[in-house]
Each structure stands twice: as C-alpha cells, then as structure tokens.
N, C-alpha and C positions, 0 to 999 in steps of 0.2 A: 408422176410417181405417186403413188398411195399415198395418203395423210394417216398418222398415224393414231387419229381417232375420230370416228364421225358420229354424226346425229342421227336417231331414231327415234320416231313417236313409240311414245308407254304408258301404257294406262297404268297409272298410280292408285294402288288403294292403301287407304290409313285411314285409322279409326274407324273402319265403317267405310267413311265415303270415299268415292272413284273421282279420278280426275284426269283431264289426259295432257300430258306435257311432251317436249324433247328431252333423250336423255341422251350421254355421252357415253358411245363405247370404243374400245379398243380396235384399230381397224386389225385386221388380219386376211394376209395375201399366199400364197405361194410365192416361193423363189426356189427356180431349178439352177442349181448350179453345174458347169459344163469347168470339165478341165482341160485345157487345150482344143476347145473349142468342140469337146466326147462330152454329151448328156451324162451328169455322174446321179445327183441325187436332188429330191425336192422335198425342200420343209416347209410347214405352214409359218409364218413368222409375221412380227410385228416390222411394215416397213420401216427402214432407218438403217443405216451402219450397214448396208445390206456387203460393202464389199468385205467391212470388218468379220461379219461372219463367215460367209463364204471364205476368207482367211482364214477363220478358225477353227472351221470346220475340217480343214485340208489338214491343219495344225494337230488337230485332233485324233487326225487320221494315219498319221506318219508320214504326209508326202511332204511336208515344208516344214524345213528347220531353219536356217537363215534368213532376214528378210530379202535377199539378194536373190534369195529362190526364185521369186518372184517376178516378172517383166512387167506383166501389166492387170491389172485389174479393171474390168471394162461391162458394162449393160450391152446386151446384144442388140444387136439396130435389126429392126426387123423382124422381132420377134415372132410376130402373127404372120401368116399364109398371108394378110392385108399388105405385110412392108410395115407396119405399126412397133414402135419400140412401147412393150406394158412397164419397162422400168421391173420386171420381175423372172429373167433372166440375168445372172450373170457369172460373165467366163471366165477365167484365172488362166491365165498363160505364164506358164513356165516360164525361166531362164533357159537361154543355150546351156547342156548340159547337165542340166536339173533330170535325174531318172523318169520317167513317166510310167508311175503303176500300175498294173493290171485291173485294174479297178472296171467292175461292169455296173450295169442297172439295178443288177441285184444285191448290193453292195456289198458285194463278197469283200469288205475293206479288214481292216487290221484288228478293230477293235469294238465296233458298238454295240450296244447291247440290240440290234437288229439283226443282225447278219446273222442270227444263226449260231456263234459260239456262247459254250458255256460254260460255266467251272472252271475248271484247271485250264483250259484250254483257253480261255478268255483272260485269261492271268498273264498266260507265258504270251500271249499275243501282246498284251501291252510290255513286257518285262523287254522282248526284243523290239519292235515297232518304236520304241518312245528313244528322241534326240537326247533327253537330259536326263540321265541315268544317275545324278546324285543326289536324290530329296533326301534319302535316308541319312547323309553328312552332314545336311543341313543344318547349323549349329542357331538357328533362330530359336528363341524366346520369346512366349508371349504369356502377361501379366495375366489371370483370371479376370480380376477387372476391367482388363481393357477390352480383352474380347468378350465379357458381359454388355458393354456400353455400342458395340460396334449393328446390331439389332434396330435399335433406335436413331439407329444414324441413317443407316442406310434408310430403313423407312422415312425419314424428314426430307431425303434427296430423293425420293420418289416424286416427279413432279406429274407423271402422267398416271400412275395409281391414285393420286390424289382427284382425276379428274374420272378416271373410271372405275376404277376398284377391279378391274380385271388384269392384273400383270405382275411375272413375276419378276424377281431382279438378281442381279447378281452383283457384287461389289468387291473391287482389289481395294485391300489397307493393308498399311504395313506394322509392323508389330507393335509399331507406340499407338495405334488407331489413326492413324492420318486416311482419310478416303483418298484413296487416287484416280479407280475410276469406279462408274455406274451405267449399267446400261438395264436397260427395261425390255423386254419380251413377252407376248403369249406364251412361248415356251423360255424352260427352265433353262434346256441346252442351249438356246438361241443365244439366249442372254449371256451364260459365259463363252461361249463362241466369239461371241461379240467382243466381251472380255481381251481374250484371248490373243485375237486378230487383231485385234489394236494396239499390242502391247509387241505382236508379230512385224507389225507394219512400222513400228517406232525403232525397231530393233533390239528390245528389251527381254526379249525369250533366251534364256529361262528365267522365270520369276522367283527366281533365290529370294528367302527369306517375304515371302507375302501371305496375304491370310486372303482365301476366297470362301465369302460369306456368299451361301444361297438362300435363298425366301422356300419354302415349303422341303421336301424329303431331299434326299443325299444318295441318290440312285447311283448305281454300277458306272452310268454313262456317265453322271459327270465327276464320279472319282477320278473314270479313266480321262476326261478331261484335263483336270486339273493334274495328273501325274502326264500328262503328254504335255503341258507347260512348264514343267520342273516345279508347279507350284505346292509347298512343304507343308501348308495351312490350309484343312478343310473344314468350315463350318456352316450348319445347318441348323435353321428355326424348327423342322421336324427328324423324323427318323432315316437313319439311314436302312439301307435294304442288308442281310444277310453278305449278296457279294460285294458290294460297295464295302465293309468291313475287312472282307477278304483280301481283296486289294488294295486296300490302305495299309494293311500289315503286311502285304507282298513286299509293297516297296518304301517302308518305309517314312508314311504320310503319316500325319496328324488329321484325324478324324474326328469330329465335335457335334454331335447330335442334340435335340432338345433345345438348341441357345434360348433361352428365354430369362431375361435379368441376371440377376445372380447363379443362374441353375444352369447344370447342363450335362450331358452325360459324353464322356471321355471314350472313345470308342477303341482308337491305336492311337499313338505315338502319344501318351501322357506324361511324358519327361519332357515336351518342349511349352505344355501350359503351368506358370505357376504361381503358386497361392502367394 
C-alpha cells in the first residue's frame, strides 16, 4: 500500500545560496472505487482510510444510509492484468437487499458538483437523495468562542501537515469543541469523506448536533456532503462558493465562512451560533 508521504531530492535556495537536501511530500495515488464489484469512480487521494472513503463517498452519494448497508469492504486482488493487488482499488459490496443504483462512469450520481447538475436542480437532487432530512430541527448551539478556538485545534492535530505542508483536513467536534475525529487528504472532499465513512462504519450517521470544520473554501460539494450526513455545523477557514450558500439555506445548515480567531462571517443558519 502507498505510504502516506515520501522523500524527494530539492534544491533549496535561501539567502542567496542553493543547497540540495530531501524533502517530504504528501504521497498521492489514485483509488477507483467499484460498487458491487461495477467500476463507479476515481479520486486522486492521500493513501489511508481508503475503505473509510470509499464509505463516504457512497454516503455522500445516496447509496448508503445504514451501516448494515454494507456487507463487506474489500482491496481488489488482482488489480493489474499482472494478478498484482496496488492496494488502490477498492469494492464495496452491498448487503442482500440494499437497492443497487444506476450509477455509470460518467457519474451520472445524485449529487456532486461533477455530474453535470446545476442550480435548482442540484438543490432538489440533494433535498430528495439525502437519508437525514432533519438538520433544519436540529436544536444545537454553538458558543462563538468555541467555534473561534476549533481552527487552532485542528491545525495542532495536523500531524502529517506538519511534515509536509501540503494537506487539507477536515474535523468532526461537537458543540462544547471536543475533537472527535481528523483526517487529512490531498483533497478537501477526500478528507470529509473520510469523515464521514468512519462515522458510516461506527454506526453514528446521522451526525445530529456536530460541527464539520474544513481547512480552505466551503464548496457546493462539501455542503452537499455534510447535509447527506445530517451534519447541522458547517465551518470554513475560507469562503464559501455562491451555491454552497444556497444549499445551506435549502436545508437548513449552518454555514460559517472566514473562521479565523475571533472573526467570521455567518452565512445561513445564525440563530444556532452565539455570542
């Protein structure tokens, strides 16, 4: 399996003078994920957690609500025309009776911001597709302070940022700031995927009352993320996009743009942060 960050010779310059060292970067592999043993889709990702995504990513998708959905999560043996397992394959088998969606190569799927839908229509697809239809009920609170403080957290539990400085993250905490989990990615969506999946696989979905902090912008994709986990708390170190807004007032999310210390800007649901 891929290590999750390897060594590269780099010519260093400072002040003037060149010098050549190893430096450490982020590995990053492909992982094609197969549902019932049907090629569905391929992400670039950081190895790790690989079955927790590909959980999350189904999660994401509308095919898995229960963790019982599930039968087995498995690396394909044999990956290469060789008979060779790359450890960057892997299949999610259904339970008996679990529906198997139409889902092709083209991801003609429910909801991301790839397939093609837009607007309105990108709204009503997550409004019908998502298992936990109640974030907007969601009677959680969270202090301004706490969610100021949660930035800084997460960056300290960064352990593989600290050795590359290429990765983003994403982090479940719950309204008092307790970290529960962290996972790290080349991508944004990998990482709450990851999230996700692991929270899919525990049996914990829907994530009633939690706060999902991302490191850089607050895109459509992982609104729609975090509203296909029931999760009521969206925050972001940067900006969120126009529909990312949209859908957060669709259904009902708390959306939190800017986090940076004390600051931040409120985007929908401002009756559940308070001063």
């Amino acid at each position: 399996m891929g290590r999750v960050t390897e060594r590269r010779r780099v010519v260093r310059i400072r002040n003037g003078g060149a010098g050549v060292r190893p430096d450490t970067l982020v590995a990053e592999e492909p992982l094609e994920i197969r549902l019932n043993g049907k090629p569905l889709a391929i992400t670039m990702r950081t190895p790790g957690d690989d079955f927790a995504l590909a959980v999350g990513f189904l999660v994401s998708e509308g095919v898995l609500g229960a963790a019982s959905d599930v039968q087995a999560v498995t690396y394909c043996a044999g990956a290469t025309e060789e008979g060779s397992n790359t450890y960057n394959v892997v299949n999610v088998q259904l339970a008996a009776g679990v529906p198997v969606p139409d889902i092709t190569l083209e991801r003609n799927v429910y909801t991301t911001s790839s397939c093609g839908l837009c607007g309105k229509a990108s709204l009503d697809a997550v409004r019908t597709a998502t298992r936990f239809p109640g974030i907007a009920a969601d009677p959680v609170r969270v202090p301004a302070e706490v969610l100021s403080a949660m930035p800084d957290r997460l960056r300290e539990a960064q352990k593989v940022f600290d050795r590359t400085g290429g990765l983003h993250a994403a982090g479940l905490f719950t309204a008092q700031g307790e970290l529960l989990d962290l996972r790290e990615d080349v991508g944004r969506h990998n990482a709450v995927d990851k999230i996700v999946g692991r929270a899919h696989q525990s049996g914990r979905l829907p994530l009633a009352g939690a706060v999902l902090l991302v490191s850089g912008r607050a895109s459509f994709e992982l609104v729609q993320k975090a509203v296909m986990a029931g999760i009521p708390v969206l925050a972001a170190v940067s900006a969120p996009s126009s529909l990312a807004v949209d859908l957060a007032l669709e259904s009902g999310m708390t959306l939190v743009g800017f986090l940076r210390g004390p600051d931040m800007n409120i985007y929908a649901g401002e009756e559940r942060i308070t001063l």
